[in-house]
N, C-alpha and C positions, 0 to 999 in steps of 0.2 A: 710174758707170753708173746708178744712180739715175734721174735725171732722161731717162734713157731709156725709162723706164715711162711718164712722159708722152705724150714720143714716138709712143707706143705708142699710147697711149689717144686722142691726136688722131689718129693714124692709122683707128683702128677705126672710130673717130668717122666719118670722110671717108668710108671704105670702106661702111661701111651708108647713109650718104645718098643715095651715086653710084653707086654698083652692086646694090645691090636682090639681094644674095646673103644668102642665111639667116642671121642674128645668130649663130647657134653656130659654124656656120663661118667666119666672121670673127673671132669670139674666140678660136677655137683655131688660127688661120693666125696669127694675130699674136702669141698667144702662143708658137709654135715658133719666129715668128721671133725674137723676145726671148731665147727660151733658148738658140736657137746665135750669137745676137751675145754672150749673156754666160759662155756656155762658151769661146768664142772668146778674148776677153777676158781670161778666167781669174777670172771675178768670180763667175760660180757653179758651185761643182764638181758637175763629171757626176754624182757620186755621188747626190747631193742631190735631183736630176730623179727617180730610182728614186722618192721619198715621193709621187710623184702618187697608183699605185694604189692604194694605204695610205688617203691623203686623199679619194678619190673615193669608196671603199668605206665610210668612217663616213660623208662626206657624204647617201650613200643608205640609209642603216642610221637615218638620221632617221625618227623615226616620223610627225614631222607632212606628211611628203611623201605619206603615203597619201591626203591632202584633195586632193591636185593631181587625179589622174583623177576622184576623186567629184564635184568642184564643173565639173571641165567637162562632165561626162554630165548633171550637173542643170542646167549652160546651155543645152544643147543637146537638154534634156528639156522644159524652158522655150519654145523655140522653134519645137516641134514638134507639142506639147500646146496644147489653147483656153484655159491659164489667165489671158495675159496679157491675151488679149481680153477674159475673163470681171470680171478685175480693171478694167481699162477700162472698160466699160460701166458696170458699178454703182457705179466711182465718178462718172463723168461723170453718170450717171442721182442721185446724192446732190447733187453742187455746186448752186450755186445757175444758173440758166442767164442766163450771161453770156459773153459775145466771150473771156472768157480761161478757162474751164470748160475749153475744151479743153489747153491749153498746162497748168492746174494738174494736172488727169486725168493725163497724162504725165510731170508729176515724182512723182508722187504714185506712178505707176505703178514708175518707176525706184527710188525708195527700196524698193519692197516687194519685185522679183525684182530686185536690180542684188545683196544680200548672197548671195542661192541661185545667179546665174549664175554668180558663181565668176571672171569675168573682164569689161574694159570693153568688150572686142570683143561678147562675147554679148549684152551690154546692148542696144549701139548695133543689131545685128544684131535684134533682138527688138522693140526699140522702133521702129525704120526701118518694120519689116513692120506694127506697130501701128496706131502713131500717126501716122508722117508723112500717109499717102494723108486718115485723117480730118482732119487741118489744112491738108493742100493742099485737100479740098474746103468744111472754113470760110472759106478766102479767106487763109489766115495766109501772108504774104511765105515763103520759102526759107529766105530767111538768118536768122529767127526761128526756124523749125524745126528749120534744123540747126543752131542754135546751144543748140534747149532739147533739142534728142535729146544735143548734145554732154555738157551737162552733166544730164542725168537720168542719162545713163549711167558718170557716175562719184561719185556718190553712196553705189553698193554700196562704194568703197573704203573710206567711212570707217565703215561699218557692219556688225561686228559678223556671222557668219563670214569678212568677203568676201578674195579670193585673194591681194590686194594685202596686207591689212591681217598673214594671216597669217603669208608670209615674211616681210615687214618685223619682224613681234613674231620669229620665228628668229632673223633676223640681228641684233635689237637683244639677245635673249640671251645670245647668240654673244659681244657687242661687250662688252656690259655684263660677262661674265663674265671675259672680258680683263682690262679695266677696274677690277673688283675685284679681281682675284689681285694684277694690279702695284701697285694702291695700298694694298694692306691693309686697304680698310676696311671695317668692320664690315655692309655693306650686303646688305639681301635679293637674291636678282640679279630683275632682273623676269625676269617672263613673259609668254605669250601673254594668259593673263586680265587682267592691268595695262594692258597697251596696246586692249585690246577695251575697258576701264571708262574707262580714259582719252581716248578718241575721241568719247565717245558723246555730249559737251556738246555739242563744237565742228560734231559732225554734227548735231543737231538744231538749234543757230544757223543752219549754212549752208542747211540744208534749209528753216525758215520764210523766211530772206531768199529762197531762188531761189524760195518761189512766191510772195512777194510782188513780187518783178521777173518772174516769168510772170505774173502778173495787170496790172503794166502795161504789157506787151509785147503781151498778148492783145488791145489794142485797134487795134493794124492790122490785126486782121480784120476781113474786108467783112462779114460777117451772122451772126447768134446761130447757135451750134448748135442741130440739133434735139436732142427728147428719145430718146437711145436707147430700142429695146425691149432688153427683157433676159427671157429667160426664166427659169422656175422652174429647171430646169436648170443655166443661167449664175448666176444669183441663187445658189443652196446649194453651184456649185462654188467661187464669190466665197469668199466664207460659211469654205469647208473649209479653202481657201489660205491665206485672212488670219489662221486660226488655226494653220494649222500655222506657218507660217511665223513668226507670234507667238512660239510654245511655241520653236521651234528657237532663233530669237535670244535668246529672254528664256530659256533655259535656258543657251546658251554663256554670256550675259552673268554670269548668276547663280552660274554654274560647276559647273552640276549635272550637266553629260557637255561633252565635248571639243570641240573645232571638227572634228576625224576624225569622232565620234561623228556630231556633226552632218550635217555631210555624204552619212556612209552612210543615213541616216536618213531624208535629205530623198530624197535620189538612189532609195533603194528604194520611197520612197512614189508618186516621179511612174512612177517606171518599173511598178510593179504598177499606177498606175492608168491609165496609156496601153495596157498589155495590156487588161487587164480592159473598159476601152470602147471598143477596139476600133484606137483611131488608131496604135499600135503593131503592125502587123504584122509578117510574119517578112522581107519585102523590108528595109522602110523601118527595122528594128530591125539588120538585119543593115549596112544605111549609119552611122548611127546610131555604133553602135559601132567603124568602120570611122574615121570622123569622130572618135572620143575618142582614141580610140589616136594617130591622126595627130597631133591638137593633144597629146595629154599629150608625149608622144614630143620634138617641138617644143621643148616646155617643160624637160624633162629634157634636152634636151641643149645646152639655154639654160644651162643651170644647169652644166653637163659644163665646157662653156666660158670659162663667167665664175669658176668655181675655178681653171680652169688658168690661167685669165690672171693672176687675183690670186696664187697660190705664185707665178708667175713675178715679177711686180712687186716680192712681198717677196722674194723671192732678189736682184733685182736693187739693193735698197734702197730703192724706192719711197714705202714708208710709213715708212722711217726720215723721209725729207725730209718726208711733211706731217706728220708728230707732230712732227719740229720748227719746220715752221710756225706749227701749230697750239700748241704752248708758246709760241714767239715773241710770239702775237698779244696785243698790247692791250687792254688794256679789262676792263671787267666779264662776267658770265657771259653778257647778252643780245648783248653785239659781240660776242662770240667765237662764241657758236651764229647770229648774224645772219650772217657772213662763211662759217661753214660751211654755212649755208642756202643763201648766194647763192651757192657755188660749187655747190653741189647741183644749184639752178636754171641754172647755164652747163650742166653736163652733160648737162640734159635736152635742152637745145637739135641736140644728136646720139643720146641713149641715152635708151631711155624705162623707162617704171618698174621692168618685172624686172632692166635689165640695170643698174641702178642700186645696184637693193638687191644684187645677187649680184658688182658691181665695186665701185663708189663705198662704200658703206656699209662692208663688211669693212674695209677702209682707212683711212677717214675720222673714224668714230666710235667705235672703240676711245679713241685718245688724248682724243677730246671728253668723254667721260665722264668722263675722268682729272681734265679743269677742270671737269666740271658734274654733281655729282651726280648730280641729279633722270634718272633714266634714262629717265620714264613720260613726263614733258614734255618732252623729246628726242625721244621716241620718237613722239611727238602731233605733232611740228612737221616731222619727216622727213617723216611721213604725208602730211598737210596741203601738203607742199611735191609731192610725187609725186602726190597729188590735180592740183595745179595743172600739173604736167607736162604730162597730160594733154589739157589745153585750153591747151596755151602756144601761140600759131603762130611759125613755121609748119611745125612739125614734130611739133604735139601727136597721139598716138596717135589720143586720141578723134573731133578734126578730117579727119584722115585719112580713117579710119572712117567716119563722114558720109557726107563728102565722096563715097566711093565705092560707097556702102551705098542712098543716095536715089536716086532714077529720074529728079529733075527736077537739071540743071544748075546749082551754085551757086559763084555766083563768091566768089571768095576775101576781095577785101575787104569788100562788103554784111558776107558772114560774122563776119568782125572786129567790125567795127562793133557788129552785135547782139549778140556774145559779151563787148563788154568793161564792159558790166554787171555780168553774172558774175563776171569777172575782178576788178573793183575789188572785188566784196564779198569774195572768195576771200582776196585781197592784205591784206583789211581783220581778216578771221577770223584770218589766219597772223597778222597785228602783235596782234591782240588775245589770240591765246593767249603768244604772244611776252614781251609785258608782264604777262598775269595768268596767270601758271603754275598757279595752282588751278584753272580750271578744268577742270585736267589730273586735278584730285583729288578730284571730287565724287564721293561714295559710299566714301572710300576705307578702310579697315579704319583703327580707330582704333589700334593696334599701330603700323600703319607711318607715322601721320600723325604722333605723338609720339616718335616717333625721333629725335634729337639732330643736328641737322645737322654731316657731318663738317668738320675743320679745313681753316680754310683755307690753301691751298699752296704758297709760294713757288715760283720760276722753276725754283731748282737741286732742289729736292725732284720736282717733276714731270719733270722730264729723269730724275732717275734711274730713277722708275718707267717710262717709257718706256722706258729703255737695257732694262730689268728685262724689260721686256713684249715684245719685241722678240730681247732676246738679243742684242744686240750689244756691243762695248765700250763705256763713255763717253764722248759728245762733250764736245770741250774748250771748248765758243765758249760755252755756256750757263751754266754752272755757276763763272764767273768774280766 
């Protein structure tokens, strides 16, 4: 019955592409139906289905899910407040004025709100209302624009609090702590701070290559931008933003309060200062909130869904068969995370980044750990891969997004075209953090970088950890 967890998963897969019904309710119709084909069956006993409420109740007993509603109230605090414009202007008004001033203004602008919006919907939503109308009236093609709002707005994933970056560090704790009980070894389990220290190279690579390909992208614009005004007002809001927002990242990064912490932090600041001048009134405060609840809500029961789906896959044996795939595999430690990568990447091609980390990842990268210590550079390369997700066509979120967020018509392949710049650098970052795993480890506490690399594991010793990690008996085919 195993291999009907598959099943499954390509079903779920078809069902969210063709029918356009909410992801939580498709995860949780297909997981009932899983569970009465394997009661059926006699492959999972009824009893066993009882550990849902058990498992859904620690699931939300996590503390770091109190960052879900803060960081979408600060997207949505973002989109409603003049800050992004005010960041816009004064950086446009600093570049030098040139045809691609405007294209660079708008990554520059996504790196700085894309970690506070909390998600790449709000980015896209934020920057669309921004930047696009000023690049439609530089003269910059469509499918330039939607190609640089695509990727400005998934920027915030690799940086340090942003929404993606933070379940992903959950579920790699989660994995990783698996991972060390069955193996025995002596290893720290990571956390959210490792994977936040660990992203932060491969995010400032990507981040100077995409504005050096918005600078030569910017030259299909028909005429120089003018010089913004900026008033003394927007000029010291500039000013207050690029500092808070500094202090916020460089304190999560530093570890001097939480990514919650943060969140509440950032979320109270815009929200008392949208009172206080006034663009927050008791109408538009009361939508506002009306709007968080909807999307958190959303989101938690995204999550409601993709645990019931995953106990049912393991009930059904699901992850027995990819841990023993994933033992199976050949190769050194970079084929073996390369093949777990590219299936990552098949999945996306139906599932986008939440329901990835909340299906694929529980499944997937327990056993990987078991062959690949390094959990930080694991943990950097999933990122990096659900980054790309993102902008994959033709079902990348971000694209999507765009696509329906612009007011001018853009056709599909122009689109491509202009985005696979991006793409090849993205493709080219994932091989380079791939083969040099230290950059997974700049800054890293000299404690953990002098730690002993554990032994290395033969075929029949990692099956037993697995059998171990798993709970099931030993299979006979591996340990021959």
């Amino acid at each position: 019955m195993g291999y009907l967890g598959f099943a499954l998963l390509l079903l779920a897969g078809a069902t969210l592409i063709t029918t356009g019904l909410p992801a939580a309710f498709i995860l949780i119709a297909t997981a009932t139906l899983g569970a009465v084909a394997g009661v059926a069956a006699g492959t999972i006993p009824l009893a066993l289905l009882g550990t849902l409420p058990s498992r859904l109740i620690s699931l939300l007993e996590n503390d770091l899910l109190q960052a879900l509603p803060l960081y979408v109230a600060m997207g949505l605090l973002l989109n409603r407040l003049p800050v992004a414009d005010a960041l816009y202007r004064c950086t446009l008004r600093i570049l030098p004025r040139t045809k691609s001033a405007p294209l660079a203004a708008g990554l520059v602008l996504g790196g700085l709100i894309g970690p506070m919006n909390g998600s790449v919907g709000a980015s896209v939503l934020g920057l669309s209302r921004i930047v696009a109308p000023r690049l439609d009236a530089e003269g910059v093609p469509p499918p330039t624009t939607a190609a640089l709002i695509s990727v400005a707005s998934t920027l915030g994933v690799l940086v340090p609090p942003s929404l993606v970056l933070i379940l992903l560090s959950d579920a790699m704790l989660s994995a990783h702590t698996i991972a060390v009980t069955a193996s025995g070894r002596p290893d720290r389990v990571i956390n959210t701070q490792d994977v936040f220290h660990g992203a932060l190279a491969p995010a400032a690579i990507f981040f100077f290559v995409a504005l050096l390909l918005a600078s030569l992208g910017g030259r299909e614009a028909t005429k120089l931008p003018p010089r913004p005004a900026v008033g003394a007002g927007q000029a010291a809001l500039a000013i207050v933003s690029v500092t808070s927002i500094g202090a916020l990242l460089g304190g999560v990064a530093a570890g001097l309060f939480y990514a919650v912490e943060a969140a509440a932090m950032g979320a109270f600041t815009l929200l008392a200062g949208g009172i206080v001048t006034g663009y927050l009134r008791l109408p538009v405060l009361r939508e506002l909130l009306r709007e968080v609840i909807a999307v958190t809500g959303a989101l938690f029961a995204l999550l409601i869904g993709a645990t019931t789906l995953t106990l049912v896959l393991r009930l059904l044996g699901t992850d027995r068969i990819v841990s023993e795939w994933i033992t199976a595999l050949p190769g050194n430690q970079i084929v073996v995370i390369a093949i777990v990568l590219a299936a990552i990447g098949v999945c996306a091609f139906v599932l986008d980044a939440f329901e990835i980390i909340f299906v694929v990842v529980p499944i997937a990268i327990p056993p990987l750990l078991i062959r690949v210590a390094d959990a930080r550079w694991v943990a950097v390369l999933v990122l990096l891969t659900l980054q790309t997700s993102f902008l994959l066509p033709p079902f990348g979120y971000a694209l999507m997004m765009v696509r329906g967020a612009l007011k001018s018509r853009v056709e599909f392949r122009p689109l491509v075209r202009a985005l696979i710049p991006y793409l090849i650098a993205q493709w080219a970052l994932l091989l380079l953090v791939l083969f040099v795993p230290q950059l997974t480890h700049i800054g890293q506490s000299a404690a953990d970088a002098t730690r002993a690399p554990p032994k290395a594991l033969n075929a029949g010793e990692i099956d037993k950890m697995l059998n171990q990690m798993i709970d099931l008996p030993p299979a006979t085919g591996l340990d021959k």
